[in-house]
N, CA and C atoms as an extended XYZ file, in Angstrom:
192
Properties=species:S:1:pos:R:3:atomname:S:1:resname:S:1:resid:I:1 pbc="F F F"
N       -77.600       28.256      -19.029 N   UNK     1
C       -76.298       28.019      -19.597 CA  UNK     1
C       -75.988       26.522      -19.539 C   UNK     1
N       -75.238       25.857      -20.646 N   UNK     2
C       -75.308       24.455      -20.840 CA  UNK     2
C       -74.243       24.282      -20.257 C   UNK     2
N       -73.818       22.947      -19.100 N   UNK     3
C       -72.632       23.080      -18.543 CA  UNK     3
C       -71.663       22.008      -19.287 C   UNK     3
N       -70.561       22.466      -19.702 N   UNK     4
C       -70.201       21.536      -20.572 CA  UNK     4
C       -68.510       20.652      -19.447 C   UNK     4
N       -69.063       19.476      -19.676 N   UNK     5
C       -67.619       18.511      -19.273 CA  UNK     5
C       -66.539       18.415      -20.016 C   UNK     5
N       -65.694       18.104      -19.159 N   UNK     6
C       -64.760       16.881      -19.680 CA  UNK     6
C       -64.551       16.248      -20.921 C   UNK     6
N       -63.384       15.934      -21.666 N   UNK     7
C       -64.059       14.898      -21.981 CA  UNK     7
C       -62.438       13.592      -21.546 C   UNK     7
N       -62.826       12.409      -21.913 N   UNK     8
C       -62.055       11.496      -21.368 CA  UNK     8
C       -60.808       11.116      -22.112 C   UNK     8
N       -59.557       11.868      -21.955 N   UNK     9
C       -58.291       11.306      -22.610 CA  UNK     9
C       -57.166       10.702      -22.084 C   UNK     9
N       -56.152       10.396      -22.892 N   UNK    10
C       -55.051        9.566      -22.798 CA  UNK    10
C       -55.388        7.946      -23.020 C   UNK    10
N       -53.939        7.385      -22.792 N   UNK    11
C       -54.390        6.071      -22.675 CA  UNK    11
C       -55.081        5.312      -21.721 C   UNK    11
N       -55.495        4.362      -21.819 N   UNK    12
C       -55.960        3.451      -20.874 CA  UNK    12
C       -55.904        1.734      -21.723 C   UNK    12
N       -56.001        1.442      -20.353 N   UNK    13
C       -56.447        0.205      -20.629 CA  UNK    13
C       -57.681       -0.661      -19.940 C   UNK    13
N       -57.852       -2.101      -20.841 N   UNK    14
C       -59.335       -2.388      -20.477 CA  UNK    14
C       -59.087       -3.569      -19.503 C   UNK    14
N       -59.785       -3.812      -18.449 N   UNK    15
C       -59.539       -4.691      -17.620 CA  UNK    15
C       -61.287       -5.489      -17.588 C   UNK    15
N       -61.023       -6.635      -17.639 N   UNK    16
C       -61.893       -7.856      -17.964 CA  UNK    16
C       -61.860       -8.428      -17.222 C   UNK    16
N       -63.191       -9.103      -16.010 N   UNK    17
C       -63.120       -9.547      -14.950 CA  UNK    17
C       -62.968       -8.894      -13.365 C   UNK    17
N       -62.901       -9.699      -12.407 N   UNK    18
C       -63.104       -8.790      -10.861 CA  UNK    18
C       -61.791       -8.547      -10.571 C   UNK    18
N       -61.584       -7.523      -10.054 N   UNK    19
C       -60.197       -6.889       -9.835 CA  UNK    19
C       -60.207       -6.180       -7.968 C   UNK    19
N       -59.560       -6.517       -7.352 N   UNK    20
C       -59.557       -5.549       -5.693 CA  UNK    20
C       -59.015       -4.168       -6.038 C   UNK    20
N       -59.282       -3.237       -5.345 N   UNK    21
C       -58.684       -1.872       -5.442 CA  UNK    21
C       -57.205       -1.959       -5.290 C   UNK    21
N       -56.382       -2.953       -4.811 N   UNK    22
C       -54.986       -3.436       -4.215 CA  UNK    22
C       -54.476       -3.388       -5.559 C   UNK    22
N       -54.765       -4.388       -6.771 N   UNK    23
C       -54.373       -4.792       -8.006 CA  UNK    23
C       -53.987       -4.009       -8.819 C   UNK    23
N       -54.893       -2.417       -8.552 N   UNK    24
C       -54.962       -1.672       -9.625 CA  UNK    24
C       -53.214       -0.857       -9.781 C   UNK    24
N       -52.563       -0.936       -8.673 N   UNK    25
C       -51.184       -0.569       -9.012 CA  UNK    25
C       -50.457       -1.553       -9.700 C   UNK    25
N       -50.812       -2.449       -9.913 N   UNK    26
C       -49.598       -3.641      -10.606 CA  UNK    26
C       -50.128       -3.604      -12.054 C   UNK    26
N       -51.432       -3.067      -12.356 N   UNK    27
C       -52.263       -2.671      -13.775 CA  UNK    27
C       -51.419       -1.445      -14.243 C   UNK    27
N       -51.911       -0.207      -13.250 N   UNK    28
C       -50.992        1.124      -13.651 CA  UNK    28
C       -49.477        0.821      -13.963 C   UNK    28
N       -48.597        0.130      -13.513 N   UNK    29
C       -47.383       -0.154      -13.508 CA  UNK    29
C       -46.514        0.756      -13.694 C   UNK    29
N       -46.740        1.903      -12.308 N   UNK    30
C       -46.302        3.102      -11.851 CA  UNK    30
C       -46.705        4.496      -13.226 C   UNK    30
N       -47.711        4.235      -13.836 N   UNK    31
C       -47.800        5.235      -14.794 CA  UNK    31
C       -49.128        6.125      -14.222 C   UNK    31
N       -48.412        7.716      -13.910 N   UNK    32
C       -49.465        8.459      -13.645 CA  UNK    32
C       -51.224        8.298      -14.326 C   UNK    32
N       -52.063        7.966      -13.553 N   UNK    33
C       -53.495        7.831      -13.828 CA  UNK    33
C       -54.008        9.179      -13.250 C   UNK    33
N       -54.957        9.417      -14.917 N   UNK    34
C       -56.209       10.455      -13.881 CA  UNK    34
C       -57.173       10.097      -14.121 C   UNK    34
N       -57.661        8.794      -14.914 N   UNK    35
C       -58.748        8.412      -15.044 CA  UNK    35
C       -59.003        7.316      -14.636 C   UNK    35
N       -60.262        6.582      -14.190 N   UNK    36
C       -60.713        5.207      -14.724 CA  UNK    36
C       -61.856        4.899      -14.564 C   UNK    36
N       -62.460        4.575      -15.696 N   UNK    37
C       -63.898        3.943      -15.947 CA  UNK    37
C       -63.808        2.627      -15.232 C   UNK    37
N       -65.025        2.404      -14.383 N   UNK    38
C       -65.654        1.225      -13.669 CA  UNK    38
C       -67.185        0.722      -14.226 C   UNK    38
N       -66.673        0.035      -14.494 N   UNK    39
C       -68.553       -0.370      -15.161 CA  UNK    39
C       -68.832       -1.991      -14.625 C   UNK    39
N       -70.087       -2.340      -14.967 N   UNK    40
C       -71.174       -3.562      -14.235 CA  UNK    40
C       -71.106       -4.361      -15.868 C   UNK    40
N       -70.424       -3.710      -16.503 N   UNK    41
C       -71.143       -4.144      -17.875 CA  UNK    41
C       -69.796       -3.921      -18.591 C   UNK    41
N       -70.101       -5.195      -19.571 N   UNK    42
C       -68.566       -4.962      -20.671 CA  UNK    42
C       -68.576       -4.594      -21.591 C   UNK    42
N       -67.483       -3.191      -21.988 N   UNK    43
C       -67.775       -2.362      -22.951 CA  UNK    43
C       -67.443       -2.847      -24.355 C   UNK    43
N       -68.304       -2.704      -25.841 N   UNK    44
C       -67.799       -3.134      -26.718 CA  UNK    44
C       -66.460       -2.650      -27.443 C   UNK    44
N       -66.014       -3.232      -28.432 N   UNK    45
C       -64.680       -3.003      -29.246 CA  UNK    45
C       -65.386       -1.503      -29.466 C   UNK    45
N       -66.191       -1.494      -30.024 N   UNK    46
C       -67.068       -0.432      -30.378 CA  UNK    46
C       -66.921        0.924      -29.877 C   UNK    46
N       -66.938        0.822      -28.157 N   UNK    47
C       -67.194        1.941      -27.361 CA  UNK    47
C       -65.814        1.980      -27.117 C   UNK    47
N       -65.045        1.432      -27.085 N   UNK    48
C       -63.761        1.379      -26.778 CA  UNK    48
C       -63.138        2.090      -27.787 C   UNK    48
N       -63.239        1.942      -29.256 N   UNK    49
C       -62.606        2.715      -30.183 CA  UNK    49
C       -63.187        4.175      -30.289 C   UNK    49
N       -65.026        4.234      -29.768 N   UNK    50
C       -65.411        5.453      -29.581 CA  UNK    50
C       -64.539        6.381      -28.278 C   UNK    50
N       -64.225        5.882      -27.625 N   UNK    51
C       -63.881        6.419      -26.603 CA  UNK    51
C       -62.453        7.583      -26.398 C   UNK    51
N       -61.672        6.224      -27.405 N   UNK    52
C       -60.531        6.657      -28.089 CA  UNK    52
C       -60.198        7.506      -28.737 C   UNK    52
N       -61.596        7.472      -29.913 N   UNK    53
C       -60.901        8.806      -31.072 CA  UNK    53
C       -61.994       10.151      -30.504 C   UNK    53
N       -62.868        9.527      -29.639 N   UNK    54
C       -63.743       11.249      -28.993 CA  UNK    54
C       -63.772       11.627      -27.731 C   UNK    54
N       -63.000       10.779      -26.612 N   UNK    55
C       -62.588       11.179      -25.605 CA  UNK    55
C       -63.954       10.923      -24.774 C   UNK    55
N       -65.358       10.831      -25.594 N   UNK    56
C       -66.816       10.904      -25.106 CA  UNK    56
C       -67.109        9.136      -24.433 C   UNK    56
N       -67.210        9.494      -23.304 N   UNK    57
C       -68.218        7.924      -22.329 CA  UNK    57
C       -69.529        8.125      -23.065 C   UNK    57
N       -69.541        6.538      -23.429 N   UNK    58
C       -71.125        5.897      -23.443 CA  UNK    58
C       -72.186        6.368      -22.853 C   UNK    58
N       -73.172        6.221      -23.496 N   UNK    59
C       -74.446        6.966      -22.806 CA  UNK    59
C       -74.579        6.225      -21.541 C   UNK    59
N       -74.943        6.838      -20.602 N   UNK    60
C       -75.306        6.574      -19.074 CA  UNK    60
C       -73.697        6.479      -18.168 C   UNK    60
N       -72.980        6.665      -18.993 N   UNK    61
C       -71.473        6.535      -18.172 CA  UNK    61
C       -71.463        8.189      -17.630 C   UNK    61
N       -71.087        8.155      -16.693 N   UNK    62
C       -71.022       10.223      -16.114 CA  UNK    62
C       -69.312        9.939      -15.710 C   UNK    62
N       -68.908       11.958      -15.476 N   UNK    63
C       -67.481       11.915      -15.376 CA  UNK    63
C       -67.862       11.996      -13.588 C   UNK    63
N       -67.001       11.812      -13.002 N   UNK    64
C       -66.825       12.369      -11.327 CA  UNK    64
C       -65.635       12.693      -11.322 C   UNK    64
């Protein structure tokens, strides 16, 4: 049986550069979060608009 996920919605936003775990409340700016992508690597306009209209992470991105 194929196990099927998630997939990734609502808004977000993109954060560019090193950030402390401390920061990330003055980012949220008290708005309930259930998500957030962390990556080593900067995502294109590309994956960003993919992300948007299919809710689907980039290949090698996983949900936890």
């Amino acid at each position: 049986m194929k196990k099927t996920l998630g997939v990734f919605r609502g808004n977000f936003r993109v954060l560019r550069g090193n950030h402390s775990i401390r920061d990330l409340d003055d980012f949220i700016s008290g708005n309930d979060v259930e998500s957030i992508i962390s990556t080593n690597q900067r995502l294109t306009l590309e994956q960003i608009r993919n992300i948007r209209s299919s809710g689907t992470l980039p290949a090698g991105y996983r949900l936890i």
